[in-house]
C-alpha positions in Angstrom: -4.6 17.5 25.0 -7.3 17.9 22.6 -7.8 18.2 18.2 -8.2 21.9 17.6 -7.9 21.2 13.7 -7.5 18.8 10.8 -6.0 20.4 7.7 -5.7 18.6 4.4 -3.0 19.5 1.2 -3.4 18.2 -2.3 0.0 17.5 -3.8 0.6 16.8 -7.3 3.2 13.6 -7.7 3.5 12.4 -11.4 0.8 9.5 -11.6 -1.7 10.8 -8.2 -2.4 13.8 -5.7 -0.9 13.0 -2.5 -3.5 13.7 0.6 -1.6 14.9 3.4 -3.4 15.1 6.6 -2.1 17.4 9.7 -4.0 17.3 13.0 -3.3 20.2 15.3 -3.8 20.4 19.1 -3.9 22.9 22.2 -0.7 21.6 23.1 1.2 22.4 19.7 2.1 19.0 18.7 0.9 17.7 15.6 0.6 14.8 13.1 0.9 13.9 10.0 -1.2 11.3 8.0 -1.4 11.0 4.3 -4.7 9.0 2.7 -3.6 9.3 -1.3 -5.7 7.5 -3.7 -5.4 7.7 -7.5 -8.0 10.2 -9.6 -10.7 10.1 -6.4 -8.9 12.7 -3.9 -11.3 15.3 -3.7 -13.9 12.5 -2.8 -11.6 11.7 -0.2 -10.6 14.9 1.2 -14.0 15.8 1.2 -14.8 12.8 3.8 -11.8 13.6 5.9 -13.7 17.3 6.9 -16.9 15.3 7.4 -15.0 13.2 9.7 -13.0 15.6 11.1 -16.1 17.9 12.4 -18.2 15.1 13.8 -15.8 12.6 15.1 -12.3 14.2 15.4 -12.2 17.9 16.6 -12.3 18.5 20.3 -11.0 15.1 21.4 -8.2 13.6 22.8 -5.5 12.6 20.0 -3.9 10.0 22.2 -6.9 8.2 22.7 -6.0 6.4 19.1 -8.8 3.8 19.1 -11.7 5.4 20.6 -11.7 8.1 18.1 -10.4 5.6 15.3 -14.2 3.7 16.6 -16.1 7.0 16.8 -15.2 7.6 12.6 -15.9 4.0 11.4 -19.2 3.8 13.6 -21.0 7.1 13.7 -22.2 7.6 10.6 -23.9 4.8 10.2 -22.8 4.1 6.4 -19.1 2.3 6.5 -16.3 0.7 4.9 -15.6 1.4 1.2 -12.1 3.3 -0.3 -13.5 6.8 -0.1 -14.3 6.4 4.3 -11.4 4.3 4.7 -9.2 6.5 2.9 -10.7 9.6 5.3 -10.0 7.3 8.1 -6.4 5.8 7.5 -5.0 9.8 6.9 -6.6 10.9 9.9 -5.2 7.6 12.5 -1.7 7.8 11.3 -1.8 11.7 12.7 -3.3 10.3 15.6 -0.5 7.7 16.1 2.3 10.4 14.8 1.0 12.4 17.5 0.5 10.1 20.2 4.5 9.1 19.7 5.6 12.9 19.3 4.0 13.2 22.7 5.8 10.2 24.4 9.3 11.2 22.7 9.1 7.3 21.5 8.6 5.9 17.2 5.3 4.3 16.5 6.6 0.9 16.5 7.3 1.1 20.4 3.5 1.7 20.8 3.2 -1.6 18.7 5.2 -3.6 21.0 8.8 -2.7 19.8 10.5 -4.0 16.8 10.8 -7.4 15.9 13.3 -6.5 12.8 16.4 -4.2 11.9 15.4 -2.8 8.9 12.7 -3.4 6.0 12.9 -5.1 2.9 11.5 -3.5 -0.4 11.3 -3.5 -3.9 9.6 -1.2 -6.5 8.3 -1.0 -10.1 9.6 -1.9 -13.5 10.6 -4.2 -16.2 13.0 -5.5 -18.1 14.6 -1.7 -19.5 14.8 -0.8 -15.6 15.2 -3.6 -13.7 19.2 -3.5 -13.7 18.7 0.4 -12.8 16.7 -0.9 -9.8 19.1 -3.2 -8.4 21.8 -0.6 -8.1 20.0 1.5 -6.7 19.5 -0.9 -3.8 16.3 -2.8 -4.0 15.5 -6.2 -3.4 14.1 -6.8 -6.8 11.4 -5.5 -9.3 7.6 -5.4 -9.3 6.4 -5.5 -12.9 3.1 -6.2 -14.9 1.8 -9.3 -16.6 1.7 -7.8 -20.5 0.1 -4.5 -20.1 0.7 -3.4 -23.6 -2.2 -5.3 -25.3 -5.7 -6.7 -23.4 -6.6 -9.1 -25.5 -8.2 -12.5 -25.6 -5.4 -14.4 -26.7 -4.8 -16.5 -23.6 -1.8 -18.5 -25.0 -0.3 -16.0 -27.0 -0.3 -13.6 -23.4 1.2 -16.6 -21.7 3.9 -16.6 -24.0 4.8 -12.9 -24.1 4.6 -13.2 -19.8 7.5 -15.9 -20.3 9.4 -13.6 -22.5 9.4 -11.0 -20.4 10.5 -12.8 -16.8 12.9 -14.6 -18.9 14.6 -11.0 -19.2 13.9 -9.7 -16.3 15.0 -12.7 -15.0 18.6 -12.7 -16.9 19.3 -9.5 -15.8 18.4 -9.5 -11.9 19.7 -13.1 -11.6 18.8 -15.3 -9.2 19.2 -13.3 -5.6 16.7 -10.6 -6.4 12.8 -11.3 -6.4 10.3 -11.0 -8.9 7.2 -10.0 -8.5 4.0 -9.8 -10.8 0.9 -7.4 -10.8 -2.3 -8.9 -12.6 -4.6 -5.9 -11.2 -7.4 -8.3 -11.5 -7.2 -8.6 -15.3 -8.2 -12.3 -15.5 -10.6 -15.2 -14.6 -9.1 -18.1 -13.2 -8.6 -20.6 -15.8 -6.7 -17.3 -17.7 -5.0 -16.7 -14.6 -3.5 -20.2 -14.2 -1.9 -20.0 -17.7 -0.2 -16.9 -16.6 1.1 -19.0 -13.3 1.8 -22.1 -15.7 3.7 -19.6 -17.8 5.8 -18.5 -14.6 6.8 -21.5 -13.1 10.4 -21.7 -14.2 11.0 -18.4 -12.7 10.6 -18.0 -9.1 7.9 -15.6 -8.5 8.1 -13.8 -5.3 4.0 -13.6 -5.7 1.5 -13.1 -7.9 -0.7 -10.1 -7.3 -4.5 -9.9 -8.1 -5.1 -12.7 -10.7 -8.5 -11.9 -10.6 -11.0 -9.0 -9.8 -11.4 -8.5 -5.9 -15.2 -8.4 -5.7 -15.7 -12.5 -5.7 -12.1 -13.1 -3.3 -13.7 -16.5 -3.1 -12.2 -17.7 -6.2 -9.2 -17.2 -5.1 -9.5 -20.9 -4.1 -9.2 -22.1 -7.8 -5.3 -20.8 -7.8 -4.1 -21.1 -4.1 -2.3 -24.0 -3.9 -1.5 -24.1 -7.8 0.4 -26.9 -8.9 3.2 -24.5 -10.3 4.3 -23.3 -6.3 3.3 -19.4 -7.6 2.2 -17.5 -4.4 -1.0 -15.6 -4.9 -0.8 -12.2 -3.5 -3.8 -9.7 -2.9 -5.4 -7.6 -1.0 -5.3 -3.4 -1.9 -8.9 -3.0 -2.7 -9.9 -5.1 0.5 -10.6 -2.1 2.8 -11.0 -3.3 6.4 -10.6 -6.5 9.0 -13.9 -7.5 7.9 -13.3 -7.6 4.3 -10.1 -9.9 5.0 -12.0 -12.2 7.4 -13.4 -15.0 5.1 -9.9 -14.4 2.8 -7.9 -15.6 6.0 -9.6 -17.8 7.8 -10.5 -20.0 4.3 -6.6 -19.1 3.7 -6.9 -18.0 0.1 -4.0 -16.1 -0.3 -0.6 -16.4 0.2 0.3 -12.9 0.7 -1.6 -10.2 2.0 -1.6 -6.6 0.9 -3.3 -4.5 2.6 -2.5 -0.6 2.0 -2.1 1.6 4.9 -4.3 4.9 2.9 -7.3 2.5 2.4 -7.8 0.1 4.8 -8.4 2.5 8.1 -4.4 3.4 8.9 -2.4 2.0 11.4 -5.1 1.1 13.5 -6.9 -1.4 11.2 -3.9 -2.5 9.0 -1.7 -3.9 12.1 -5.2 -5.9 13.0 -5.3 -7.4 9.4 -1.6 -8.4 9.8 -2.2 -9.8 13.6 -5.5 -11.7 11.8 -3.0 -13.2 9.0 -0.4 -14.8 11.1 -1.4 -17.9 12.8 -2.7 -19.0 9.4 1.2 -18.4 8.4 0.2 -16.3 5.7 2.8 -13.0 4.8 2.2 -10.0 5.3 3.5 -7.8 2.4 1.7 -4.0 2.6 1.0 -2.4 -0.9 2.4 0.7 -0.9 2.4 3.1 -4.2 2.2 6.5 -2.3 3.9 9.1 -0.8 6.5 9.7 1.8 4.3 9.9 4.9 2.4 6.8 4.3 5.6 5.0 3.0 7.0 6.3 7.3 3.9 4.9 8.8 4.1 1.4 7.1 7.7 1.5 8.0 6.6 1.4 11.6 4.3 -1.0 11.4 6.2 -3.4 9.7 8.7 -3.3 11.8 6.5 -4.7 14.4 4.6 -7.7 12.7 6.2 -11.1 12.7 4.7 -12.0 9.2 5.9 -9.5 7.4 7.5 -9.8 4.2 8.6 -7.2 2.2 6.9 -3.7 1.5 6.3 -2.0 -1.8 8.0 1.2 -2.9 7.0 4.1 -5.5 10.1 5.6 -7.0 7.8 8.4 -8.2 8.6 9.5 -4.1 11.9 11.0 -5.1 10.9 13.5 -7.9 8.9 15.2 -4.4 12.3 15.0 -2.0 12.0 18.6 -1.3 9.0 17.9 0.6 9.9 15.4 3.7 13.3 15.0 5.4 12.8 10.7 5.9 15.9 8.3 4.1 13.8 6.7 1.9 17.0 5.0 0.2 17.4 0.9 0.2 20.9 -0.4 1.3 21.3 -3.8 0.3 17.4 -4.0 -0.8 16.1 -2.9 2.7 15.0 0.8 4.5 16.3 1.8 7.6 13.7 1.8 10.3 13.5 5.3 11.9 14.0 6.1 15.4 12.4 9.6 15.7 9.5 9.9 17.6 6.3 9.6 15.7 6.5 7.9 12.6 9.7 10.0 11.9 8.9 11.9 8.7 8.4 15.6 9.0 6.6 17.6 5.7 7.6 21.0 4.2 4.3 23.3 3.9 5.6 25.9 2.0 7.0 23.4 -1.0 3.5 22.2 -1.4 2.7 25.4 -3.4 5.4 24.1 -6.1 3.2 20.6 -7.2 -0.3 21.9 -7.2 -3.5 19.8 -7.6 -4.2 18.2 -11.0 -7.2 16.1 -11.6 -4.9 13.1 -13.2 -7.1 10.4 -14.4 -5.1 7.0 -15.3 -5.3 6.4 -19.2 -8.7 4.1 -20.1 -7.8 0.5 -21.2 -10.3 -1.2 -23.0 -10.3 -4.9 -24.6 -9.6 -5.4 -28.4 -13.1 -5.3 -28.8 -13.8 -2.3 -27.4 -15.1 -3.6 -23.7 -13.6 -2.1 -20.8 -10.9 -3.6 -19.3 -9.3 -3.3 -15.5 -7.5 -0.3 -14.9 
């Protein structure tokens, strides 16, 4: 069997492009991969042709790794979101393939499930969270105070408390809560955030702080208020987790399966993770491909925790044919060969490309602040 083609389709979903990524062969079985990533998809797609020309075409699908090696190493520059993302849509065809061709799921090429089914949550706060619940997930992801970046450290602290107070009230106590910082803080802010949190049971706390010095993560591991510090989307590879493991700075980690080199590379990072006890908890706001593959691979990893979920999936159900609906705040695990998600080409044409940029936030003194 050999790679006679990769093709790539730009599909508009609400908030991003999905990039869906279909490898052809000789034989007439084919994969799908999806390597969606918020206002940079042509960047992306770009790279997947690159890689696709010099490292893909011609070979041997099954042979998973050694092409997965040929993409990271032969063109010499490597790492970063942009060839990650190439790479991760590209492997999950690969391993789509690979189990199409064996009549077997994914997870059976990962060693066979070590769970029933997969817990999840998704996003909102306090106006959605009872909305979320019913519809079956485990609980609610939701922001820190995203509606004013200022430098008011107390009086953020204060509004935080408010609003996991509601959440809180509403969800009661069997359903998680989770928090997303994106890396809006320095430490000493951070902490009064976790101070702020500590009477209500966080699930995790997710990017604190920035990603680029993961070493201060240090300062709020451990934190006196028992608020697990989750991170780990913008880390894009084994080697950027290395240190962040081995120094254990993290409670949780997040690696997503569109950035960090696909199924390949994210089941390493969750095999690096365990015998430091640490959780694996995949972050996971894309589409329905990439939401099938991280199915698979969580269903194969001892440490894993609970997977993220973007309800944004549903307004695009026309396009794949996977149940992507909780029961009881978990997603079945499918047994179809390959990851178990099939795509509709012709409804692509109805969601076409938009360059969708996320709205600029900037400080209340006009300084940029993180998206």
């Amino acid at each position: 069997m050999k790679v006679t083609d990769v093709k790539t389709f730009l599909v508009f979903a609400e908030r991003q492009n999905w990039i869906f990524v279909k490898v052809l062969t000789d034989e007439g079985i084919y994969g799908w991969g999806e390597a969606s990533i918020e206002g940079l998809e042509l960047m992306v797609d770009a790279a997947i042709h690159v890689l696709a020309q010099r490292s893909v075409i011609g070979e041997d699908p099954r042979n998973v790794d050694y092409v997965w090696q040929k993409m990271y190493r032969h063109g010499f520059w490597k790492s970063g979101f942009v060839y990650q993302s190439a790479i991760s849509g590209i492997d999950m065809a690969l391993w789509d393939i690979k189990g199409k061709a064996l009549g077997v799921p994914v997870y059976e090429l990962l060693g066979g499930k070590v769970r029933d089914r997969i817990r999840t949550y998704t996003h909102g706060g306090p106006e959605l969270a009872a909305e979320i619940i019913a519809k079956g997930f485990a609980g609610v992801k939701t922001g820190t105070v995203p509606e004013e970046v200022g430098d008011d450290r107390y009086g953020a602290a204060k509004k935080f408390a408010a609003k996991l107070d509601a959440i809180r009230r509403i969800i009661g106590d069997d359903h998680i809560i989770a928090i997303d910082h994106h890396g809006d803080s320095t430490p000493r802010d951070a902490m009064s955030l976790l101070e702020a949190a500590k009477d209500y049971d966080l699930h995790f706390f997710e990017e604190p702080i920035p990603p680029e010095n993961s070493g201060l993560y240090g300062k709020l591991i451990g934190n006196p208020y028992n608020v697990p510090i989750a991170a780990g989307e913008r880390l894009y590879s084994r080697y950027d987790y290395r240190e962040v493991i081995s120094d254990r700075l993290l409670d949780v980690i997040q690696p997503d399966i569109c950035h960090c080199g696909g199924i390949s590379e994210i089941r390493k990072i969750a095999y690096m993770a365990e015998p430091y006890l640490i959780k694996f908890a995949p972050h996971n706001p894309n589409g329905p491909v990439a939401t099938a593959a991280t199915i698979q691979v969580c269903a194969a990893m001892q440490n894993f925790d609970i997977l993220e979920f973007s309800q944004a999936t549903y307004a695009r159900e026309s396009l794949y044919d996977i149940d992507l609906k909780p029961v009881d705040g978990y997603f079945k695990i499918s047994d179809r060969p390959g990851l178990g998600v099939e795509l509709d080409e012709e409804a692509f044409a109805a969601y076409p490309f938009r360059d969708y940029q996320y709205p600029a936030r900037y400080r209340k003194d006009g300084s940029a602040a993180e998206q």
